[in-house]
N, C-alpha and C positions, 0 to 999 in steps of 0.2 A: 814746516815748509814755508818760505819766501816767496814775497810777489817782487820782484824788483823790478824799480823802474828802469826804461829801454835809457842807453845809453849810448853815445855817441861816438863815433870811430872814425876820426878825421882832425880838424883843424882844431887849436886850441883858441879860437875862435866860440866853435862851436861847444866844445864840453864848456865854456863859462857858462853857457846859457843852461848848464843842468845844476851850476854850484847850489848845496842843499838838497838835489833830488837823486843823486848816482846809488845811494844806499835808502833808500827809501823804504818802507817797509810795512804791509799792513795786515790785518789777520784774515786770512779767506782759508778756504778750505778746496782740493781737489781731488780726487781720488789718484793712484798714482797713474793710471793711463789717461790724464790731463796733466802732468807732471809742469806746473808752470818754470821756466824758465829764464835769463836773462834777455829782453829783446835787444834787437841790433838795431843799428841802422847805416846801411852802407851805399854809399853813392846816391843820399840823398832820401834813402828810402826807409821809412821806419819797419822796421817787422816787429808784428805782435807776437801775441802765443799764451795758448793756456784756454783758447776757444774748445767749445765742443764740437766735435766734426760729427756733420752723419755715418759716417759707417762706423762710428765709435759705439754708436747707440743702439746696432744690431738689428734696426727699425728694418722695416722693405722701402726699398726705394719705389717711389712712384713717379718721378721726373722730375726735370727742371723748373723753378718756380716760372711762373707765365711773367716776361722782361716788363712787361706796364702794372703790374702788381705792387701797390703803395707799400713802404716799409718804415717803422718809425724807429731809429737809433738813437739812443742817450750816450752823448761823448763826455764823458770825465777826464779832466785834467786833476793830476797830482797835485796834495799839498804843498805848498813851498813851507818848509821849515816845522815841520811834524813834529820834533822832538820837543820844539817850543810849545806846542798844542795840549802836546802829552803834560809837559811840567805845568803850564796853563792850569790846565782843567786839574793836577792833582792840588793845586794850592785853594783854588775853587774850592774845592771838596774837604779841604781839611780845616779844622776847627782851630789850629793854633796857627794858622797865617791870618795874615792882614788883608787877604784877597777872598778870605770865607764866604759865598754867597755872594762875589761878585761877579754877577755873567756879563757872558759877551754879547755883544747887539751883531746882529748882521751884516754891518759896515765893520766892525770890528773884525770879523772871520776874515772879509775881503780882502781888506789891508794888510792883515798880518799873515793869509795863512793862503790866501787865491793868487791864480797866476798872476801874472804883473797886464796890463793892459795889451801892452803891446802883442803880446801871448797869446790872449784870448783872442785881439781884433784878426789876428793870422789864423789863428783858428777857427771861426766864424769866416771870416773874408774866403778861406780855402774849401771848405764844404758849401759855402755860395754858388762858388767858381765852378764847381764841378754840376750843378744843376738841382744841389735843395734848398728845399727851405726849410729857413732855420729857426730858432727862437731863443735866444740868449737868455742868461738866467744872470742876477744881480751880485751872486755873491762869485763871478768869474770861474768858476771848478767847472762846470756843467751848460751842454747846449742841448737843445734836440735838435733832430735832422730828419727833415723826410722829403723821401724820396723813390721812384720807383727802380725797381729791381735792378735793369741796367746801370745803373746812375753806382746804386752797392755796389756790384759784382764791379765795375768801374772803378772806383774808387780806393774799391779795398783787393780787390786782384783776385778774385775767389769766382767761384760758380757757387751758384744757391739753388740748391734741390730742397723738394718736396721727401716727404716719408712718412708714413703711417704708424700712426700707436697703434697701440694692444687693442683701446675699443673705435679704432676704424680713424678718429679723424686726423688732420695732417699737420706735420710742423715743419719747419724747413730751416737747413745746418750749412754749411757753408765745406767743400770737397778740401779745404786746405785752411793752412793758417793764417789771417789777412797780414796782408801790407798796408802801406799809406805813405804816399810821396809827399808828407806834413816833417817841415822842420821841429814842429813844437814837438814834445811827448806828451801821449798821450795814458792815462791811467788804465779807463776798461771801453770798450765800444759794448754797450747792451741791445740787442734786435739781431745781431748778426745768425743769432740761432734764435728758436723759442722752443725747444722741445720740453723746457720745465715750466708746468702750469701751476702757479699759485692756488695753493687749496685753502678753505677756510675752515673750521673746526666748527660745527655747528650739525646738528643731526637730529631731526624730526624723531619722536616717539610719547606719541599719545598716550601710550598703555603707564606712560611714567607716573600720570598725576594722581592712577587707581594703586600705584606700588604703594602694601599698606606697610613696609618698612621704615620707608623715607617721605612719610608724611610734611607737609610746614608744619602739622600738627595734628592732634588729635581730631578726629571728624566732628565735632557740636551734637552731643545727643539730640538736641530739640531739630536736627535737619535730615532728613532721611539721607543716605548716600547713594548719590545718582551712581549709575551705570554705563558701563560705554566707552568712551573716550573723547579728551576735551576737543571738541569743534567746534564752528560756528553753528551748527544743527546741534550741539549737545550741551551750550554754554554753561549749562549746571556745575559741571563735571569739571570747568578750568579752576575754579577758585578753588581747587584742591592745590593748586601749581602752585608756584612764586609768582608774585604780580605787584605791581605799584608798590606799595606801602610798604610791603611784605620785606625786602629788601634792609632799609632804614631799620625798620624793628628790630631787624633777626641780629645786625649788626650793632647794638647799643645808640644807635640815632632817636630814636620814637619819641625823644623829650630833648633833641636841639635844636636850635635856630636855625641853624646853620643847610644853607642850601644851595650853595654853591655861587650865591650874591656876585656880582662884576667878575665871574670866572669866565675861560670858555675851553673849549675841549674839540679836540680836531682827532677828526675818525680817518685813517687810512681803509680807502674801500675800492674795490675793484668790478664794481655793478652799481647801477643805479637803484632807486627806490621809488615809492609813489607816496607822495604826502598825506593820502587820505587814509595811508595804512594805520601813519605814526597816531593821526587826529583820532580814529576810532582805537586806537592803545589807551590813549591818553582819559578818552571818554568812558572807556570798559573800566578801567580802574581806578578813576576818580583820583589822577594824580593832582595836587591845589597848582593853582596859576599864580604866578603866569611862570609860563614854559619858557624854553632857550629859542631864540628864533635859528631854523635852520637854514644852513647857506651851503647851497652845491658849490664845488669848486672843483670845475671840469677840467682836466689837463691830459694833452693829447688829442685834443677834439673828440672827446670824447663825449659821447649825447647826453646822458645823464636817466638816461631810458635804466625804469626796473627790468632784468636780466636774470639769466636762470637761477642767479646766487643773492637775489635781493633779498634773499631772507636773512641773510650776513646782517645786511647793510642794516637793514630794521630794526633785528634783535641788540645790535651795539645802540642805535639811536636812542630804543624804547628802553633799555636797564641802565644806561646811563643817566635818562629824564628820569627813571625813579630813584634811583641814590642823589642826585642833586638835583631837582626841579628847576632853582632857581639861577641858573646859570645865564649868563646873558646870551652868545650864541653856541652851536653843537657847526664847527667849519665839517665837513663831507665833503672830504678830498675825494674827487672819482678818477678814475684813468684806465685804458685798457688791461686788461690779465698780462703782465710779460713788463711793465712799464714804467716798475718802482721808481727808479731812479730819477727818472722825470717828476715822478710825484714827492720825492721825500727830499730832493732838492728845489721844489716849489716851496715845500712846508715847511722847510728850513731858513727862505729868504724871506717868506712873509710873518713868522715868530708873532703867531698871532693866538697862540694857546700855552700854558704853561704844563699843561698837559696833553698825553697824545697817547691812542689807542691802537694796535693793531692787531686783528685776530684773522689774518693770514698768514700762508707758509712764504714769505718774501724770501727771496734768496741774498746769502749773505756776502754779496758781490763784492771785490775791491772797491765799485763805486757808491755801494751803499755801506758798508763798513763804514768808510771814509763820512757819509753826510752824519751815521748816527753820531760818531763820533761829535762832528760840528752841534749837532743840537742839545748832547749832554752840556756843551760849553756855554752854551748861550740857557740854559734852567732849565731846560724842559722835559719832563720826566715823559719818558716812550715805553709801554707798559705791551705787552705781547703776549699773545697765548701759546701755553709750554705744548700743546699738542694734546691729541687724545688715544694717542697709540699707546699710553704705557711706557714700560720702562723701555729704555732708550737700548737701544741693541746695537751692541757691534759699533757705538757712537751712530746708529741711524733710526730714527722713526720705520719701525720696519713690524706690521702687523703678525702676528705668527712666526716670526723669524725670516720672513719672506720680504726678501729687498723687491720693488715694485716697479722700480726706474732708475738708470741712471741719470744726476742727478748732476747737475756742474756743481753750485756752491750748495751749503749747507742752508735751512729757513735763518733766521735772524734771533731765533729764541734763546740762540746761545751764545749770542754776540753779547759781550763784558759792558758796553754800552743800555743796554735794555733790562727792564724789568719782566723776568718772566712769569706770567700767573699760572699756576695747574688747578685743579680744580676741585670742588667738595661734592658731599652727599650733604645736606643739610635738614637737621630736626631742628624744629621749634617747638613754644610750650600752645601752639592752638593756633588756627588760620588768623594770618595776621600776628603772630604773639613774638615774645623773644626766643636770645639765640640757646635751644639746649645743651647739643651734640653737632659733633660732625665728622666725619670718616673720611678717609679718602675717595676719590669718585672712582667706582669699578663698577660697573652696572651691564648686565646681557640688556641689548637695546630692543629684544622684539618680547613678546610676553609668551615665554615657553608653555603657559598653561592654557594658550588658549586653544580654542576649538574651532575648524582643524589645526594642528601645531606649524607650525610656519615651517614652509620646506622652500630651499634646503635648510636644515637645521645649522647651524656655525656648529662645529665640532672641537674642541683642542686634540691635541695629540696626545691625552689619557683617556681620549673616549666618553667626555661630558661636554655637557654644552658648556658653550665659549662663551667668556666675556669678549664683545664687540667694539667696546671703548675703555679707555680709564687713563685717568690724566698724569700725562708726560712729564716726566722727570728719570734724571740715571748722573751721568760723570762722562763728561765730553773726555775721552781717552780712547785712544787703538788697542786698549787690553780685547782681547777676543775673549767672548764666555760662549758658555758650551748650553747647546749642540749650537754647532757653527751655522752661520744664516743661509738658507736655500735664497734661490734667486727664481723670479718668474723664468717662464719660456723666452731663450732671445736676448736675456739680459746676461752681463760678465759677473760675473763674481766680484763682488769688491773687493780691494784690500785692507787690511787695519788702515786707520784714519790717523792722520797728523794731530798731535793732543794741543788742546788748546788750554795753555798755564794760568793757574786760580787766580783772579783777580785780588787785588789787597783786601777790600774789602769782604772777603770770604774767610780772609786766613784767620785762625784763629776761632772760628766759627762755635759755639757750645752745640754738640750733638752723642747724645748719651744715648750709648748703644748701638748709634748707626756707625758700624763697623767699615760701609761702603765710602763713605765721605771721602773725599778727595784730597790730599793737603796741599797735591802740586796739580789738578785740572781744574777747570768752571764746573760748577755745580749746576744745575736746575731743577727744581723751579726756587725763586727765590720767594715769591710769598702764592697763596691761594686765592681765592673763594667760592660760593655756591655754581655747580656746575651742572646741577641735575634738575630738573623737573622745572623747567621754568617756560613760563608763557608768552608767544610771539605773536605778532600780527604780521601776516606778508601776504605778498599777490605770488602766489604758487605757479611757478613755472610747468608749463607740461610738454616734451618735446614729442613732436606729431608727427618728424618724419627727418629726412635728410636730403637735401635741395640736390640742384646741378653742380653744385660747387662743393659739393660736400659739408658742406653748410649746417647743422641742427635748423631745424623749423621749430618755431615756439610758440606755443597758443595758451593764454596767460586765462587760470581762471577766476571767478570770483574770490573774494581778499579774503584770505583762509584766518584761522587762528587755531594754533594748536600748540603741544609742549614741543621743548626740544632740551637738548642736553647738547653740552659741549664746555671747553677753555673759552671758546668764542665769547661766553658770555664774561664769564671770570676778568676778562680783562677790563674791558671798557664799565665791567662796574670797578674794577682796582682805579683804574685813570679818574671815573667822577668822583672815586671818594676822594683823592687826591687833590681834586678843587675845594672840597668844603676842607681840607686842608690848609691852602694856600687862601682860603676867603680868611679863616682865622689869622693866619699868618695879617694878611694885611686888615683886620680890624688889630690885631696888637702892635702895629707897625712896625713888625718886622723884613725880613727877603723872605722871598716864595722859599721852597725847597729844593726846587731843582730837581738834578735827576735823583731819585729818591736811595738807592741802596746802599751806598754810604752811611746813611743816616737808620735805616732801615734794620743792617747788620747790626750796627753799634747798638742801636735801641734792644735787638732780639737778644745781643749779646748781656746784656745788662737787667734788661725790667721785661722779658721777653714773657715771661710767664702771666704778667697783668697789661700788656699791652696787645700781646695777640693769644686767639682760640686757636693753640699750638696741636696740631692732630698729634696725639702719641696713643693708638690705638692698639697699635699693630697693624691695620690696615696696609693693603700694597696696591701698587699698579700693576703688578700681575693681569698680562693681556693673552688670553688662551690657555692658559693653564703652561706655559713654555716653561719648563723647569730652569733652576736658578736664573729666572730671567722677569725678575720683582725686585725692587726695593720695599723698606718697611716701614709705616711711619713711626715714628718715636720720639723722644722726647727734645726739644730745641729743635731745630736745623734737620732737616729730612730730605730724600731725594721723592719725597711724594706730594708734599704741601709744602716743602720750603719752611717758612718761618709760622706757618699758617695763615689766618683767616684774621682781620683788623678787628680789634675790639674797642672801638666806637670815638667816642670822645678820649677815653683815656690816650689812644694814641696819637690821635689828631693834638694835643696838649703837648705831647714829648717831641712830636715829629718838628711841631714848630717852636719848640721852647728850645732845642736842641742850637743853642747861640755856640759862638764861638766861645773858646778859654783863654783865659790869661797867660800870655806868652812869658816863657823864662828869660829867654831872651830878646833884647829889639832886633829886628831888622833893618836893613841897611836899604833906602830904595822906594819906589814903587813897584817896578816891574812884576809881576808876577812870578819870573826867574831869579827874585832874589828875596824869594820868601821862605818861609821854613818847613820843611820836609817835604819838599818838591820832590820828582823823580820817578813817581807813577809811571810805567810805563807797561803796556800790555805787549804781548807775544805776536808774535808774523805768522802763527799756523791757526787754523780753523780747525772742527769738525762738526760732525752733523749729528741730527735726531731723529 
């Protein structure tokens, strides 16, 4: 399925101003009762489409949003000259060009790939005009816009209603498809709806750190084994978890330098945190100093107040500072839940990490598509968590078989642009020691054995108890497997999803055994690591009630500590190993890495067996016991760990020794268009997990 941009229907005047953008083309994902469209524009009026409407969503209407109610919209403007972007970044990425590891700077994106000035000042100038405010962004693709209700529904021609989810609070969808009386075209308007709430992958369970399974290690005979579960009242009992050190060790580090030295690493988060959580992590597990200085970076006015999901924010901070301590800063991009786009077009124009983590469901918008795009161009690797639903159904993250919401675009996990982490069980040889084993992560998250047994009990549909999590991976494709997916109450049935075709760097893949692998969709996940049993510090939300406004009320208690499981963590430790990557790179004086899976594939595809702890267990993401609805892990390339889990130095040595080759033939030029085996180019359809 195609996004194409709106098109002009009048004077040949006008169509000049689209030369480069009439076939435009980028990958998103819709289900087909969003079926996007060509927009128009006729008699001066652009028509969008491809919005989610509320009565699409089956929600109950509760009324029209209140006209003085502030709304924050991210307006995207289209690439000029995409195709050039596309050939760009494949010369970038290939070893027999001359353009190997040269990125782009952020002036460079502007110049060659953002509107033209005059574009943008019309488009900023015209959302003025009509009464917001605005904030322009540097690399010309992107503005925010705020403004109240009237000012939207003005603007864009629509009425904006209120409607209720499943557990009670409100989002609000727009009764039609917008307009906009703007000569520019325009890419995607995000705010116009919010009914899809970004989720983070991250899940409290104490009872993980007594699993005598998946120990870090063997318990030390000389130490009695506490009882209980790890809390700040039970601290005995955490240092059974993963913590500080623990990390480094289990991954062949325990004997490098190497710690992350003039790196930094920027967190995509959607909640604030409180400083004294990270200070007592750091204190509880005796990480060495000095630490990375951390720097909120609030966008959308947003406060920077810990919030009911701070435990996100922490958990990435705190296993990040343990795989690279020595980082110089950890940036913590904040913004409200619904407001990517504003935030990953910040992080884009300030290119102030070479690395970048994010362990939220972001949606894989036309306007965010488009930025990840830009930031593989410019080296910087965006590492993502694959989910914790298990195997990918129906192309959707869908627990039980059970679709939960309809959903406009797909999370970003499966965007060709990102790396995506799934996640492990991990054995070591003794608390603190190295890496022994590791399985897929499939774990029941409450402890069936305890007394009373936890009710309601998760059941799967053979009548045992359920696995509740296990980390995401399957084959972005519209094949349906069986039994076909139930949908909540309220919700449509989906249709099969638009496939989205295997990136190069997958083709060819070694995976012995795994029969599922894909030759013509994206795969996921593309590499792992430890996802179980790992130890947090956060200020624990507790919601007390529900206001006049339908509001949560939140009364925060003292600064918890306790295990949690999830991808959540898997990733932003994938992102800091990534810096003591790029610290080597530049003590050999060579380029950073960039976006890593280029180099990632080639390396798995070659010496894959001594450079990663490859799960071939057999182990599955099997979530609920849903029949044929698991992948297996096996030997190379898996739909459960990917390439698996980093084995230390050895691969930190290939990732950056992995230089260019001597070309057979010269090329002719600079440009990047006239280098050799250019013509990367990725598919116009999405789908989901």
């Amino acid at each position: 399925m195609s996004f194409f941009i709106s098109t002009y229907r009048g004077s040949r005047n006008l169509l000049k101003r689209l030369n480069g953008k009439k076939n435009f083309r980028i990958g998103v994902f819709l289900p087909a009762l969003f079926a996007l469209s060509a927009s128009a524009f006729a008699a001066g009026s652009q028509q969008l489409s491809g919005y989610l409407l509320g009565q699409d969503t089956h929600a109950a209407l509760v009324g029209d949003v209140p006209p003085n109610e502030t709304i924050y919209l991210g307006i995207s403007l289209p690439l000029q000259n995409k195709p050039l972007l596309d050939s760009t970044i494949s010369s970038i990425y290939n070893r027999k060009s001359p353009q190997f590891r040269k990125f782009l700077k952020p002036a460079q994106i502007k110049q060659m790939f953002g509107a033209s000035s005059a574009d943008y000042q019309e488009t900023v100038d015209f959302f003025k005009s009509k009464g917001f405010t605005v904030t322009s962004f540097k690399n010309n693709l992107f503005l925010s816009a705020r403004g109240p209700v009237s000012v939207v529904q003005d603007t864009f021609h629509v009425h904006l209603r209120n409607y209720k989810r499943a557990d009670g609070s409100l989002f609000h969808a727009p009764d039609a498809q917008p307009s906009v009386d703007l000569g520019v075209p325009l890419l995607y308007v995000s705010g116009l709806e919010n009914h899809t709430r970004y989720r983070h992958s991250i899940h409290t369970d104490p009872s993980a750190a007594t699993n005598p399974e998946f120990p870090p290690g063997p318990t030390p005979t000389n130490v009695p084994t506490p009882t209980g579960s790890c809390s700040i009242a039970n601290p005995p009992i955490c240092q059974y978890s993963f913590w500080g050190q623990d990390f480094r060790n289990a991954y062949g580090l325990h004997t490098s330098s190497l710690t992350g030295s003039g790196q930094n690493l920027d967190l995509v988060e959607f909640d604030g945190y409180n400083p004294g959580d990270i200070s007592t992590y750091i204190s509880q597990t005796s990480i060495p100093s000095p630490n990375p200085l951390l720097i909120p970076i609030l966008i959308n006015n947003f406060n920077g107040n810990a919030g009911p999901d701070n435990d996100e924010v922490c958990l990435d901070i705190e296993v990040a500072i343990c795989m690279a301590p020595g980082m110089s800063t950890i940036n913590v991009y904040e913004a409200p839940n619904g407001t990517a786009d504003a935030l990953l077009n910040q992080l884009q124009t300030n290119d102030d990490a070479n690395q970048i983590s994010c362990s939220w469901s972001i949606d894989d918008s036309p306007a965010n598509a488009q930025v990840l795009e830009e930031i593989a161009a410019q080296g910087q690797g965006f590492f993502v968590a694959s989910g914790d639903q298990g195997a990918y159904f129906y192309g959707v993250e869908a627990p039980n078989g059970t679709i939960q919401e309809v959903v406009s675009f797909p999370p970003i996990d499966i965007s060709p642009w990102v790396t995506a982490v799934g996640g492990t069980m991990l054995t070591t040889s003794g608390n603190g020691g190295t890496w022994v084993k590791e399985t897929t992560w499939n774990n029941p998250s409450m402890d069936m054995n305890a007394s009373p047994t936890p009710s309601p009990i998760p059941i799967n549909i053979q009548g045992t108890p359920a696995v509740e999590q296990a980390s995401g991976g399957g084959v972005c494709n519209a094949s349906p497997l069986t039994p076909t997916p139930t949908t909540m109450p309220g919700t449509p049935t989906p249709t099969p999803f638009p496939v989205l075709s295997i990136p190069t760097y997958q083709v060819g893949s070694t995976h012995t055994g795994l029969t599922e692998f894909s030759t013509t969709n994206r795969n996921v996940p593309d590499v792992s690591m430890v996802a179980y049993n790992i130890y947090a510090v956060f200020t624990n939300p507790v919601t007390t009630g529900v206001n006049s406004s339908s509001t949560p009320t939140i009364q925060y208690t003292p600064q918890t500590s306790t295990v949690v499981n999830g991808t959540s963590a898997a990733a932003p430790l994938w992102a800091a190993f990534m810096a003591l990557v790029n610290e080597q790179a530049n003590e050999n004086g060579t380029a950073q890495v960039g976006f890593p899976n280029y180099d990632l594939y080639s390396i798995g595809n070659t010496s894959g067996a001594v450079d990663f702890h490859n799960i071939a267990d057999g182990s599955t993401n099997n979530l609920y016991g849903t029949p044929q609805l698991f992948y297996t892990a096996t030997s190379g390339f898996n739909l459960t760990t990917g390439w698996g889990t980093p084995n230390g130095s050895t691969l930190i040595n290939d990732l950056v020794n992995l230089g260019p080759v001597q070309l057979n033939t010269p090329t002719t030029g600079n440009s990047p268009a006239n280098a050799t085996n250019i013509g990367e180019t990725f598919p116009s359809t999405n789908c989901n997990n």
